[in-house]
N, C-alpha and C positions, 0 to 999 in steps of 0.2 A: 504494500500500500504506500509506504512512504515511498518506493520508486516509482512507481507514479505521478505522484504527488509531485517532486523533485523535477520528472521529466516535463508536465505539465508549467510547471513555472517557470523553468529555463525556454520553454516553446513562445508560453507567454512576454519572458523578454524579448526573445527573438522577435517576436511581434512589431513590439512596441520598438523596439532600436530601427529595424528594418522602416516603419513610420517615420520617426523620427531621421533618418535621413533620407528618404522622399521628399520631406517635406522641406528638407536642406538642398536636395539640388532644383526646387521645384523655386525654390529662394531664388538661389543661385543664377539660374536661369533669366526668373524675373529683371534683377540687377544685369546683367548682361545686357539681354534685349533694351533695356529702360538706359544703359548708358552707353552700347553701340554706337560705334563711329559711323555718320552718315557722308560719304564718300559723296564729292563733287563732281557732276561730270562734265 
């Protein structure tokens, strides 16, 4: 039970880290696009 248990809340970080850097390159991206050099032609 408690490996279970153990395996279950390690899956549940996994979760939330894997979120949480989505949510960093989805940032990331944002700042990019939003300060992008606009090339004269």
């Amino acid at each position: 039970m408690k490996k279970l248990l153990l395996v279950l809340l390690a899956a549940a970080g996994a979760a939330v880290a894997k979120k949480k850097m989505d949510e960093g390159k989805h940032e990331q991206a944002l700042w990019a696009e939003a300060t992008d050099h606009v090339e004269k032609a």
